[in-house]
C-alpha positions in Angstrom: 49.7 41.5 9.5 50.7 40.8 5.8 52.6 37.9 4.9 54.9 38.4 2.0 55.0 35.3 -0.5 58.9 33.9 -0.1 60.6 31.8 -2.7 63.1 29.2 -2.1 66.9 30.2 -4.1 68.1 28.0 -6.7 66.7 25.7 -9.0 65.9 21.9 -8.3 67.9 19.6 -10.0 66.7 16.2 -11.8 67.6 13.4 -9.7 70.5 10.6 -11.0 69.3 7.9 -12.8 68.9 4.8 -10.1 70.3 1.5 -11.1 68.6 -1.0 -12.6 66.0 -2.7 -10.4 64.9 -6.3 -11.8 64.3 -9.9 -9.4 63.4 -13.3 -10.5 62.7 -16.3 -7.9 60.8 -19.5 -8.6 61.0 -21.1 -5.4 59.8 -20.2 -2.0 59.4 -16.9 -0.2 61.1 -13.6 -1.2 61.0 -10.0 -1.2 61.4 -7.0 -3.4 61.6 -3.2 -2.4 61.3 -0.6 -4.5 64.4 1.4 -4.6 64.5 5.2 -5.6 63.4 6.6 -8.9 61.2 4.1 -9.7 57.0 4.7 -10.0 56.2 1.2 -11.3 56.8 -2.5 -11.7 56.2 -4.6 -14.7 55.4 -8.6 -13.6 55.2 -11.6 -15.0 53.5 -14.2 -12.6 53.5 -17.8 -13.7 51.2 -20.0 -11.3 52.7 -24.1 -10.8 51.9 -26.2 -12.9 49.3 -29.1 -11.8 50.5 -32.9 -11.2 50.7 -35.9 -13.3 48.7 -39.0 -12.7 49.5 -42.5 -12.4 49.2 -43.3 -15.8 51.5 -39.9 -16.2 49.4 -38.1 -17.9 50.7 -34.1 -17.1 48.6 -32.2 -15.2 47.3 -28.5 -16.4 50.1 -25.6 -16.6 49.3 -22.5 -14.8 47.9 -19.4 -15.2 50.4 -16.6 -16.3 49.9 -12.9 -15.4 51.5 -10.0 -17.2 50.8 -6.7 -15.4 52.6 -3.0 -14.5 51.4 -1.8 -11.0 52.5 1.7 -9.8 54.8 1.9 -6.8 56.5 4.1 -4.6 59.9 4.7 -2.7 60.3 2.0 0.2 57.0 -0.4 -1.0 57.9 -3.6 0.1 56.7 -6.4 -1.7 56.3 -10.3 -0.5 56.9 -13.1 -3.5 55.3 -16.2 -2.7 55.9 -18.4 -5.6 53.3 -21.4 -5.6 55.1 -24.8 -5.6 54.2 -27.9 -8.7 51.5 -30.3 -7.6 52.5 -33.6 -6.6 52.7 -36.2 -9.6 50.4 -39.6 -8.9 52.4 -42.7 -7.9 51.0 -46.2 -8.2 48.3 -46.4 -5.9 49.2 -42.9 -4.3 47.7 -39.4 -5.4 49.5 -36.5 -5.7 49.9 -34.2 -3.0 48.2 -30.1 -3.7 51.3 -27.7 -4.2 52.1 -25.6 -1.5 52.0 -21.4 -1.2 53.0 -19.4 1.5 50.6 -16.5 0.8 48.2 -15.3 3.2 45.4 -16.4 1.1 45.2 -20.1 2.0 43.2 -20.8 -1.6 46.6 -20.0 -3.3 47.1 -23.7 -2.1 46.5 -26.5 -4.6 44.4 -30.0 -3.8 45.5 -33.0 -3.1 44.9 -35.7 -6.2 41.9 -38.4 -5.7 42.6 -42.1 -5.5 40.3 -44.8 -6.3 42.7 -47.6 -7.1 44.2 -45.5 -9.4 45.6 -41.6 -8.3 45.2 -38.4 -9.7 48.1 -35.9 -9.5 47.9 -33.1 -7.3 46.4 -29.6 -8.1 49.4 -26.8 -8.6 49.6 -23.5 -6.6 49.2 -20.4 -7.5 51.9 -17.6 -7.3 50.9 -14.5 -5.5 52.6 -11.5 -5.2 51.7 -9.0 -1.9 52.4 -5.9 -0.7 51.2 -4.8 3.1 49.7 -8.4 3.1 47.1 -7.6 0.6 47.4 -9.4 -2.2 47.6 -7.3 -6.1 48.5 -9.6 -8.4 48.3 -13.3 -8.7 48.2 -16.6 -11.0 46.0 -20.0 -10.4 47.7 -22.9 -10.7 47.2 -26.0 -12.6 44.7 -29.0 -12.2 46.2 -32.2 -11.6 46.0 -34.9 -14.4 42.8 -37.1 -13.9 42.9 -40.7 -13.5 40.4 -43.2 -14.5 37.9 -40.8 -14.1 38.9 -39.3 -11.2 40.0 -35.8 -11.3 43.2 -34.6 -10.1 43.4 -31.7 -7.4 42.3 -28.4 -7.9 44.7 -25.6 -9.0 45.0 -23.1 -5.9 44.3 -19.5 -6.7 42.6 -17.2 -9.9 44.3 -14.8 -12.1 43.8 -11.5 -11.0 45.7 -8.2 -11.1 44.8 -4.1 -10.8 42.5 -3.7 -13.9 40.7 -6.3 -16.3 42.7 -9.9 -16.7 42.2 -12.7 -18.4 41.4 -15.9 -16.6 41.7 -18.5 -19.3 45.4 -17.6 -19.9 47.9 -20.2 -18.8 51.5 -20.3 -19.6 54.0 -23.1 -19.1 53.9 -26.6 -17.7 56.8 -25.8 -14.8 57.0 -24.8 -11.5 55.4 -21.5 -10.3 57.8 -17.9 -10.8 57.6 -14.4 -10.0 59.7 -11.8 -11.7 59.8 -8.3 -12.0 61.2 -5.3 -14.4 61.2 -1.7 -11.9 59.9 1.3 -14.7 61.9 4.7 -14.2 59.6 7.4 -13.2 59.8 9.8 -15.5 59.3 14.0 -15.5 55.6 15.2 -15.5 54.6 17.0 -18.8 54.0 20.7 -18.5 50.9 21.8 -16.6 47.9 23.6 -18.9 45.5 26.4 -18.7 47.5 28.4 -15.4 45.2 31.3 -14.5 45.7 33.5 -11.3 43.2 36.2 -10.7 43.7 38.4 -7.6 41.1 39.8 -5.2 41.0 40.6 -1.7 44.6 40.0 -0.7 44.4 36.7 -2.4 45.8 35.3 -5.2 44.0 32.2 -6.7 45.7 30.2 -8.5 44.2 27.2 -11.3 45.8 24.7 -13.7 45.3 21.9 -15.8 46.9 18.7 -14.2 49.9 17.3 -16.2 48.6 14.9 -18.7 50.6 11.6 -18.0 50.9 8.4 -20.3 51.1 6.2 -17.2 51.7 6.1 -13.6 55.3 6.8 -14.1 55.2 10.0 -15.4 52.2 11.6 -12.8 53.0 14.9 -10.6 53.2 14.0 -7.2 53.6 17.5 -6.1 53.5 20.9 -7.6 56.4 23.8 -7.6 55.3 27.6 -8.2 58.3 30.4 -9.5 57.1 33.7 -9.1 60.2 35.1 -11.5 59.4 33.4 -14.1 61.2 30.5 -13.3 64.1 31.4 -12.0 63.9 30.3 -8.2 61.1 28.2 -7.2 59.2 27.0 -3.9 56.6 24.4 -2.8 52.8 25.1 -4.1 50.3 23.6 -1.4 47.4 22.8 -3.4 44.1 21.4 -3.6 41.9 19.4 -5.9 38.3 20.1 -6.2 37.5 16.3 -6.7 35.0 16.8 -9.5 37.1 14.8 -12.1 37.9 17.4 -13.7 41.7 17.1 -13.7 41.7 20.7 -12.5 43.8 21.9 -9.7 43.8 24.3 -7.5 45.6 26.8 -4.8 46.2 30.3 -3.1 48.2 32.4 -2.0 47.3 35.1 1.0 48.6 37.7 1.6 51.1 38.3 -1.2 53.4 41.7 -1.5 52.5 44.4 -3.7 54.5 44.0 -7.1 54.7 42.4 -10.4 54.6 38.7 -10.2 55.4 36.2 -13.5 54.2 32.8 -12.5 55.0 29.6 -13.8 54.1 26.0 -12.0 55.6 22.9 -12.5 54.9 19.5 -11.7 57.5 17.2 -9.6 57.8 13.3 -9.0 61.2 10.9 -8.0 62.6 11.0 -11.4 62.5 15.4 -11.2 61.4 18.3 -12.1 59.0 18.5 -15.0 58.5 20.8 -17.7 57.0 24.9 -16.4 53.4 26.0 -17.6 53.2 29.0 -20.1 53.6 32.4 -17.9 51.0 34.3 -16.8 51.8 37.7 -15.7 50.0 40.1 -12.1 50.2 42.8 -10.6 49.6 42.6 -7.1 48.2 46.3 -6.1 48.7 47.9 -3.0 45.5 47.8 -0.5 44.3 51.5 1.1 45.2 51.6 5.0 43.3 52.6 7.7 39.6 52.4 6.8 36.7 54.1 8.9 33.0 53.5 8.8 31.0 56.6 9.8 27.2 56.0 9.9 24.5 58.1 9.0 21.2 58.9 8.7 20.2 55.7 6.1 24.5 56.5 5.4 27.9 55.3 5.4 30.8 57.7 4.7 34.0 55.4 4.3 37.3 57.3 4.9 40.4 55.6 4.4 44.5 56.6 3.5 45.7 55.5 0.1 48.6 53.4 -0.2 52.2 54.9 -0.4 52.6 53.0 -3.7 49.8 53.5 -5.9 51.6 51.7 -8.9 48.7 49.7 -11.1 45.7 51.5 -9.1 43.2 53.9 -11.5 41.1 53.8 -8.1 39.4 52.7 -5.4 35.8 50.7 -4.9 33.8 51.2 -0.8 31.8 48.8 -0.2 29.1 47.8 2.2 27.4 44.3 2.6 25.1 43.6 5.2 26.6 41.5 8.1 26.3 37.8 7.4 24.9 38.5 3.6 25.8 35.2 1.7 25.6 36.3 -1.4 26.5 39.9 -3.0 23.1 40.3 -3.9 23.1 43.8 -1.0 26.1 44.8 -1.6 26.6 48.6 -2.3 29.7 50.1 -4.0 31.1 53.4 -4.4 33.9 53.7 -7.3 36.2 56.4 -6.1 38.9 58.2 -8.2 42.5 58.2 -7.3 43.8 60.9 -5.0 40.3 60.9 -3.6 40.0 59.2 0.0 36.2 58.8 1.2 33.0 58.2 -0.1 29.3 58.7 1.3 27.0 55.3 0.6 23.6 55.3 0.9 22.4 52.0 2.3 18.7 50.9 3.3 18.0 51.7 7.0 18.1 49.4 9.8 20.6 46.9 9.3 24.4 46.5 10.4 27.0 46.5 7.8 30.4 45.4 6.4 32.3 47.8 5.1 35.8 47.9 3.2 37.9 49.8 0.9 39.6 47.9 -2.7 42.2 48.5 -5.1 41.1 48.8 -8.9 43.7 48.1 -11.4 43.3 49.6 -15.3 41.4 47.0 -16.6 38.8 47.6 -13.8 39.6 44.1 -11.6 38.9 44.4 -7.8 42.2 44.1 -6.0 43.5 44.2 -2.5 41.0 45.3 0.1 40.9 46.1 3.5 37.8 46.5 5.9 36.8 48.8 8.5 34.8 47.3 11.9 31.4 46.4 11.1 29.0 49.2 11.9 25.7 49.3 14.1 22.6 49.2 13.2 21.9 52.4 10.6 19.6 54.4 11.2 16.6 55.2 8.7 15.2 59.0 8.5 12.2 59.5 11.2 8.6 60.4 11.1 8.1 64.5 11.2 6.3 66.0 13.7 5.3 68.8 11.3 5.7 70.2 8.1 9.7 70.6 7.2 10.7 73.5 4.9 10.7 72.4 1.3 13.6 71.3 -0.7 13.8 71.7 -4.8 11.2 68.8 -6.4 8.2 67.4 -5.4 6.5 64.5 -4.5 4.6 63.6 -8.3 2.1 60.9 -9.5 3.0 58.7 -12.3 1.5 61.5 -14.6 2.7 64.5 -13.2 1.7 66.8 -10.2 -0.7 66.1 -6.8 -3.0 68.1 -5.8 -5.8 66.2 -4.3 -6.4 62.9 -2.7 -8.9 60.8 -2.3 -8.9 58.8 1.8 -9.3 54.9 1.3 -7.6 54.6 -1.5 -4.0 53.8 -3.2 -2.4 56.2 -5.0 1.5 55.9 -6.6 4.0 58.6 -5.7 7.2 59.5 -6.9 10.2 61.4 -5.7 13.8 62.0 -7.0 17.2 63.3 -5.7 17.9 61.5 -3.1 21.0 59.4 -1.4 21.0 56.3 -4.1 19.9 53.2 -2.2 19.0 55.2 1.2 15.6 55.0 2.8 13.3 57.6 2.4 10.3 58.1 4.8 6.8 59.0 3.2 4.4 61.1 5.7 1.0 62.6 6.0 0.5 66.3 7.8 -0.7 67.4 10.0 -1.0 64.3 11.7 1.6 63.0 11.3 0.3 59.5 9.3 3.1 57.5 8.6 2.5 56.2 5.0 5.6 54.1 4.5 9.1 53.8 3.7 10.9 52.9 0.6 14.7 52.7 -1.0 15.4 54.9 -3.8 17.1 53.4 -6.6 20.8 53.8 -7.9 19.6 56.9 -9.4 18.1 58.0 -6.0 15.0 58.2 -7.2 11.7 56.4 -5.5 8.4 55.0 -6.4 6.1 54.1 -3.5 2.2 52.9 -3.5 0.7 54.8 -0.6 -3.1 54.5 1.1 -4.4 57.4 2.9 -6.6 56.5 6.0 -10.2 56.5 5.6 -10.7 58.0 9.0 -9.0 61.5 8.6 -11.0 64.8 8.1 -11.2 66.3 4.8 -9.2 69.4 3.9 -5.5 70.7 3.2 -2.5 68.5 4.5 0.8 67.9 3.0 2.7 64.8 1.8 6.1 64.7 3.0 8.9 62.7 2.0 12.1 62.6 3.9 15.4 61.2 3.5 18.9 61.9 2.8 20.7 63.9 -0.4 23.3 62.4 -2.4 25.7 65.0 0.4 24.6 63.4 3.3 22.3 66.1 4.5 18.5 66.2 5.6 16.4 66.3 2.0 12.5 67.3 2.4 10.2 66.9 -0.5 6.9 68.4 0.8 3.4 69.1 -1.9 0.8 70.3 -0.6 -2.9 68.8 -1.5 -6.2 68.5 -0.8 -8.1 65.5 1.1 -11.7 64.4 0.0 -13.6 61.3 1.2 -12.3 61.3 4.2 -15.1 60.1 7.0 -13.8 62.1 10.1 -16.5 64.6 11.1 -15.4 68.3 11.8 -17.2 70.0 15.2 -17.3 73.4 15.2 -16.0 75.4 18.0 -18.2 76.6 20.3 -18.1 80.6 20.8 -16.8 81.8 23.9 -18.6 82.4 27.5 -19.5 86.4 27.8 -18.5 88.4 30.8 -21.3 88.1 33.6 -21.7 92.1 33.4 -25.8 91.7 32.2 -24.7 93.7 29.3 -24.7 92.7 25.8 -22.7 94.5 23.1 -24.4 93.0 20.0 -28.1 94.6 21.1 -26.5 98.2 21.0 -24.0 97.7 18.4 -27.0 96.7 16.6 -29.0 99.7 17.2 -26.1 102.2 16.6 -25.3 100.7 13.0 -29.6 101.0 12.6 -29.5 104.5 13.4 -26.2 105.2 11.2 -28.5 103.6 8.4 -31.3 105.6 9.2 -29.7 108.9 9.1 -27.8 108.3 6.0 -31.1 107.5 4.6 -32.4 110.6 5.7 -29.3 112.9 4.4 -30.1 110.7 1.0 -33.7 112.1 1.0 -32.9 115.5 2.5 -30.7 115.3 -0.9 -33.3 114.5 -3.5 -35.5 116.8 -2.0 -32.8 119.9 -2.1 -32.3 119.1 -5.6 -36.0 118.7 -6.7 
């Protein structure tokens, strides 16, 4: 079943600009949330300052925090605003300033007192959001006294990325304030590139560069007219760094396609990718594998609309191959609907039919059912009749051969890549098999037995022509070395009649002999 690529109507509007979004509070606990159209927040966090001492000496301000942290629709955040530390009285320390953050070090220290106080350490102001804290600012050390040091400022400086943790700012209570940043339209996506094979189209792209978090794609839009209507692209990012991205489409219907992408985020739409143009091509129909002797002939019904195609490429790949190192192809003109493969022998197979556009790219395909096992040519019981060629050494013709050792032959005009089967007659000796080459030629290093009986045999090789009939190559030669020992035959029993033909044969032919002889001499003496 194909599933034709749809496209939403109409084209996505930029979203209206939000309100401004800005909150200040410098005393206990608050919260912020981020309203709509907004992808980050620019604080300041100023931590309390610390307390004075007795003799009112001021204690340390607190740290100060300046930061932009990105942010989504609906993120809640919790202010916690850490409270002064306590100034000394006489006698009395001061008390540690108080936070309500769910870190309890945000807390300052209470002052020392040894007849004379120390004022209390500030709090620091922390900002959280899902009760994690993300940014935050120590507080002040209270003022020492005599010698004794005032309490400890509660918290550290810290915020996403590198921040500086000697920077203070001013002597006063803690504060948290915040300045929402407009999200703004991703840039135009780079490098598109959609290459189309096997009813898929795979489509790549450079990610939007962005100058911040407020400007990033969230998600990705694809227009397959060029940008007229547009629809959600479901991608995927290979997570190599790269900053590439990825995503495809099955199944699409044949036709022109212009393709643009864009990426989207709250503040809208952003700018398309340059266009990059495809033909989708139409896939053959109803593909049959017929198998052969080492064979394959693929049949199949070209598509109705053949607009794009300059042909057609069978296949077959062994079932389960993982790469396309076995794979055999058959390039097959237009109007022209089958093809015979020649594949090595005893294996199953996958076969299919594709779509080749002008430039020569593979293109929709469609398979047939896997095949069974193929079967290789067998072993012949005798001598076949002879087809055109021989089987050759590497320097020309056979005519002898030597038992024990390894000679090379070579053979031609065969099936290319089907099996051939190399044999020894009479006998029949198998000597091997081998796969001719894509020019359906073969080259085969063959031992003959050491135990067969010198004389005439006849090396055979048999396989399949480039038709898909039986091809015999058959050269007769002669066998030396071989260490077989030849009995004669034994002559045949006579008749029990007690009489012997030879004896009187014998005697007749003497007496023929003799009276020749005579007639000779009569001669000579008539003509004396």
């Amino acid at each position: 079943m194909s599933t034709v690529v749809v496209v939403s109507t109409g084209v996505a509007s930029a979203a209206p600009t939000p309100a401004a979004f800005t909150f200040s509070t410098d005393s206990g606990a608050t919260s912020a949330v981020v309203p709509a159209g907004y992808c980050a927040i620019d604080w300041v966090v100023l931590g309390a300052r610390g307390g004075a001492s007795e003799e009112g000496t001021p204690g340390e301000p607190g740290g100060l925090v300046t930061t932009r942290v990105t942010v989504r629709e609906g993120d809640v955040f919790l202010l916690y605003p850490g409270s002064p530390g306590g100034d000394a009285g006489v006698g009395a320390p001061g008390v540690g300033g108080a936070s309500g953050a769910s870190d309890p070090s945000a807390a300052g220290t209470n002052g020392g007192l040894n007849g004379t106080a120390s004022g209390g350490g500030g709090a620091g102001s922390v900002v959280e959001r899902l009760a994690v804290p993300v940014v935050g600012a120590f507080g002040g050390d209270g003022a020492a006294s005599a010698g004794i040091p005032g309490g400890t400022g509660g918290g550290t400086n810290f915020a996403p990325g590198t921040v500086d943790q000697t920077r203070t700012g001013a002597a006063g209570v803690g504060s948290i304030s915040g300045t929402g940043v407009l999200c703004a339209t991703p840039a135009a996506p780079g490098d598109l590139v959609v290459d189309q094979s096997f009813r898929v189209l795979d489509i790549t792209f450079d990610e939007p560069v962005f100058t911040d978090e407020t400007d990033r794609a969230d998600d990705f839009e694809i227009s397959y007219d060029g940008g007229t209507t547009w629809a959600a692209l479901d991608v995927f990012y290979p997570g190599d760094g790269s900053g590439g991205v990825g995503a495809r489409i099955l199944d699409p219907a044949p036709g022109r396609y212009d393709i643009v992408v864009r990426g989207t985020n709250e503040a809208g739409n952003g700018a398309a990718s340059a266009e990059v143009s495809v033909l989708v091509l139409a896939p053959a129909t109803d593909v049959t594998a017929t198998v052969g002797v080492s064979s394959i002939l693929v049949t199949f019904v070209e598509p109705a609309d053949t607009t794009g195609i300059s042909g057609y490429q069978a296949f077959a790949s062994p079932v389960g191959a993982q790469s396309s190192a076995d794979l055999v192809v058959c390039d097959v003109p237009l109007g022209v609907t089958s093809c015979l493969l020649g594949v090595p022998a005893g294996i199953a197979y996958g076969v299919g039919v594709g779509s080749i556009d002008v430039q020569g790219e593979f293109g929709a395909a469609v398979y047939a059912e896997d095949t069974g096992i193929v079967p290789g040519p067998a072993v012949p019981t005798a001598v076949p009749t002879r087809d055109d060629g021989d089987v050759v050494g590497p320097v020309g013709p056979i005519s002898s051969v030597v038992a024990g050792q390894t000679s090379t032959v070579i053979g031609s005009g065969f099936l290319p890549f089907s099996t051939v089967q190399l044999s020894l007659l009479p006998g029949p000796v198998d000597l091997g098999t081998v796969v001719a080459d894509e020019n359906g030629a073969f080259s085969l290093s063959v031992t003959i037995p050491a135990s067969l009986a010198n004389g005439s045999y006849s090396i055979v090789a048999t396989g399949t022509a480039p038709d898909g009939t039986a091809r015999n190559l058959v050269t007769a030669v002669t066998l030396s070395g071989g260490t077989a020992v030849v009995t004669p035959a034994r002559p045949a029993a006579l008749a029990v009649t007690g009489f012997d033909t030879a004896v009187p044969l014998a005697g007749g032919a003497l007496a023929v002999l003799a009276g020749v002889g005579m007639l000779v001499g009569a001669r000579r003496r008539s003509t004396v």
